[in-house]
C-alpha positions, 0 to 999 in steps of 0.5 A: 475447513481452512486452517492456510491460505497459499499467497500468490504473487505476479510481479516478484515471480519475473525477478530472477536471481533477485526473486528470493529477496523480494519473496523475504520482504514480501513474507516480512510485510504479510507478518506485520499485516497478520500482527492485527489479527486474533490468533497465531500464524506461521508464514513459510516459504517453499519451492516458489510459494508462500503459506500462511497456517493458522496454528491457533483458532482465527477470524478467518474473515479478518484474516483474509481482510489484513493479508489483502492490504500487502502489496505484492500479493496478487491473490489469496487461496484458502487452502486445505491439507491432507496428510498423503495416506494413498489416492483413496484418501485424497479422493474422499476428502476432494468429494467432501471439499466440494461437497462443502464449499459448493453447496450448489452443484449447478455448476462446471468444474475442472481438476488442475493437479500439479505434482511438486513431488515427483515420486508421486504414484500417478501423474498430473494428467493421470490425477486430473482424470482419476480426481475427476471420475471421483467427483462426477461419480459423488455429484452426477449434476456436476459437470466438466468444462475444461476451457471455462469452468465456474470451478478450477479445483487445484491440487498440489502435490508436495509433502502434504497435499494442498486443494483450493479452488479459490482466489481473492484478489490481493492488491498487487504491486510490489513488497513494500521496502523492497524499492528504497525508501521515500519521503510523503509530504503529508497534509490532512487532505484527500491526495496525499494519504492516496500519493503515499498509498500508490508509491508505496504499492511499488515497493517504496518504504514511506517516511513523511513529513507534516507541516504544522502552524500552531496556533493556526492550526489545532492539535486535532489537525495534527491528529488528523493527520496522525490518524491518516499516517496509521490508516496509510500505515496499514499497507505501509508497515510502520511510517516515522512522521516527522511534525514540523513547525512551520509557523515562523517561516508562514509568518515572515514570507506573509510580512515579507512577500507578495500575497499573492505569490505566499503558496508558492514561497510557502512550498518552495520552502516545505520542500526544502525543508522535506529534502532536508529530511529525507536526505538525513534518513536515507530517503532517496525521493519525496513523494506529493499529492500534486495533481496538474491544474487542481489548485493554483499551485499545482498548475504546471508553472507553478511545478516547475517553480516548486520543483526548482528548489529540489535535486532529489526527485519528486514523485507525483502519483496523482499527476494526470488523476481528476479529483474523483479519480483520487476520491475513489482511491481514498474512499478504498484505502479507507483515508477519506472519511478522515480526510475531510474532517474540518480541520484546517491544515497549515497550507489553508491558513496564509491563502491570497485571494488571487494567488499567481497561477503562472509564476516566473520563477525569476520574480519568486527568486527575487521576492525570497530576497526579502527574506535574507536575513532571516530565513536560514535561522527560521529554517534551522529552528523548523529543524530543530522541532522536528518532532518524530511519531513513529505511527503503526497499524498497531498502536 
C-alpha cells in the first residue's frame, strides 16, 4: 500500500530564516541513509515537508529501519497518495485505507485534514466532517474520539492528496553536518563509539582519531575499531579515521616517567596529537567517552590534567552517565557487541598497578621533562603514519 513516507522534524522547524539550510542537510543525510537500501527513492522538499517516494519495488521494513538512524527526524509516516479526482474518490480510497491497515475496527478515530491547497472545494473543518460520515457509515463499530482517539487519520491537501495515520519515531536531534565539524578519540571500547553517536545527534560531522600500538596491539584491534567507525557511520555519514602509531611515544614515557602517572602522560599526548589533527581538518572540537570517576584518569583531577594540553574544546557527552547508562546506548546503536570483542586497544597495554587518581599537574609537567629531547621528533613521526580510512556504511 505505501509506496512514500512524509519525514517529520522538530528542532529544524524553529530555525527561522536558517530553517531551509538544515532542511538540505537533513534530506542530504536521508540519501545517504536510503544508499543501504534495496530500490530507488526520490527525496523532495515542499512547502515545510519532506517525501520520500519509492520509484522502484522496496523492503519496506528495511527502509523504515535506515531513515530511523537520520538525526533530525522526528517521526516517519507511511504515506499513501491519491490522485485528486473529486471528494467521492477521496472517500473510497479513505474507507479502503482503514479497511486495510486497521483490520481491527475495535478502535476510535479522528479525521485531522489540512488544506495546503487552497482552491480546494471544501474546507478543513468541512473535510473532517464529510471524511468522518464516510467511515462511521462504511464501519458502524468504528467510533469518534476527538480529544484521544487510538487513530488520528491525516489528510493533506496539496497537489496530490496525502493520508497516513502513522508515526515511528525517529531518532531526533539535529542534521549531521549542519553544526561543524568535530574530532572523536576512538578507541575499541564501549564510551567512545556511544561519545561520538550523542555529538553527532546534535548536528556535529565526526571525524576520529584511533591510537594504535603495534605489535602491542593486533591488526584485529584496528579492525575492531574499523568496524565501530562504520557501525557509527550508519547515523554519521561517511567518518575519516585517522590511525595513528603511538607505539614510540608509550615506550619513551614507559622509560622516562613514573608508572604510575604512564595513563595520564599518555593521554596528554593522545590529546595533543588529536588537536594537532583536528586543527588540520577544520575541526572546530574534540569529542571523548570520559565519563567522571570510571576510570582513574577519568577522575576530575585527572580532567583538568588531560584537558590542560588542549585550547580546542573538548566535549564529553558521557560526563555524568554511569556505566550502564553508556551499555544501554551502545546496546541501541548496535556499537556494543563490537565493543567488547577481546582485543586489547593501546591505552590498556602501558597500565601502572597504582596509577595517580588526583594528579598535581605541576608534578606531570615536570616528569614530561624527562622526555625533552625526544618527544617532539617521536610526535612528528606519530604525524607522519597518520594513515587515513575513509569508512562508510556502505562499504
Amino acid at each position: 500500500m505505501f509506496t512514500a513516507f512524509l519525514i517529520k522534524y522538530a528542532e529544524i522547524g524553529i530555525k527561522g530564516k536558517n530553517r531551509h539550510l538544515f532542511e538540505e542537510a537533513l534530506a542530504k543525510q536521508i540519501k545517504y541513509a536510503l544508499k543501504r537500501c534495496e530500490g530507488e527513492f526520490k527525496v523532495t522538499r515542499t512547502q515545510g515537508r519532506i517525501y520520500v517516494d519509492a520509484l522502484s519495488d522496496f523492503d519496506y521494513d528495511e527502509t523504515v529501519e535506515n531513515l530511523k538512524t537520520v538525526f533530525g527526524v522526528s517521526g516517519i509516516c507511511p504515506v499513501k497518495y491519491v490522485e485528486d479526482e473529486g471528494f467521492e474518490k477521496l472517500s473510497e480510497e479513505i474507507v479502503k485505507y482503514m479497511d486495510e491497515v486497521y483490520p481491527d475496527k475495535n478502535i476510535t478515530f479522528k479525521v485531522n485534514a489540512r488544506r495546503a491547497r487552497k482552491n480546494y472545494p471544501k474546507s478543513s473543518m468541512e473535510i473532517n466532517a464529510d471524511l468522518g460520515g464516510v467511515i462511521l457509515d462504511a464501519f458502524p463499530e468504528i467510533r469518534v474520539d476527538v480529544h484521544k482517539p487510538d487513530v488520528m487519520l491525516n489528510v493533506e491537501i496539496r497537489e496530490k492528496i496525502y493520508i497516513y495515520s502513522e508515526e515511528i519515531p525517529g531518532p531526533g536531534g539535529m542534521p549531521v553536518g549542519s553544526n561543524g565539524k568535530a574530532m572523536l578519540l576512538l578507541s575499541g571500547g564501549i564510551d567512545s563509539p556511544v561519545a561520538g553517536y550523542m555529538v553527532a545527534k546534535r548536528g556535529v560531522k565526526i571525524d576520529a582519531v584511533y591510537f594504535h600500538a603495534p605489535p602491542y596491539t593486533s591488526d584485529r584491534a584496528k579492525q575492531k575499531v574499523v568496524d565501530l567507525a562504520k557501525l557509527v557511520s550508519r547515523y554519521t555519514g561517511p567518518i575519516y579515521l585517522h590511525v595513528i602509531n603511538f607505539t614510540d611515544i608509550q615506550l619513551a614515557i614507559y622509560e622516562k616517567c613514573p608508572h604510575e602517572e604512564l595513563t595520564i602522560i599518555m593521554r596528554r599526548y593522545m590529546m595533543k596529537i588529536a588537536e594537532t589533527i583536528a586543527k588540520e581538518t577544520e575541526c572546530l572540537g574534540l569529542i571523548t567517552g570520559e565519563s567522571i570517576g570510571q576510570v582513574a584518569s577519568q577522575t576530575i583531577q585527572s580532567l583538568a590534567v588531560t584537558n590542560e594540553v588542549c585550547t580546542l574544546p573538548v566535549f564529553r557527552p558521557l560526563i555524568g552517565f554511569d556505566k550502564m547508562e553508556i551499555v544501554d546506548i551502545s546496546e541501541k546503536i548496535g556499537t556494543y557487541e563490537t565493543s567488547i570483542l577481546p582485543y586489547e586497544d593501546c591505552c590498556t597495554i602501558f597500565v601502572a598497578k597504582h596509577p595517580v587518581t588526583k594528579p598535581n599537574l605541576n608534578v606531570i609537567k615536570r616528569h614530561e621533562k624527562n622526555l625533552d629531547g625526544v618527544i617532539d621528533e617521536l610526535m612528528q613521526k606519530a604525524l607522519e603514519t597518520d594513515e587515513v580510512i575513509i569508512v562508510s556504511s556502505e562499504n
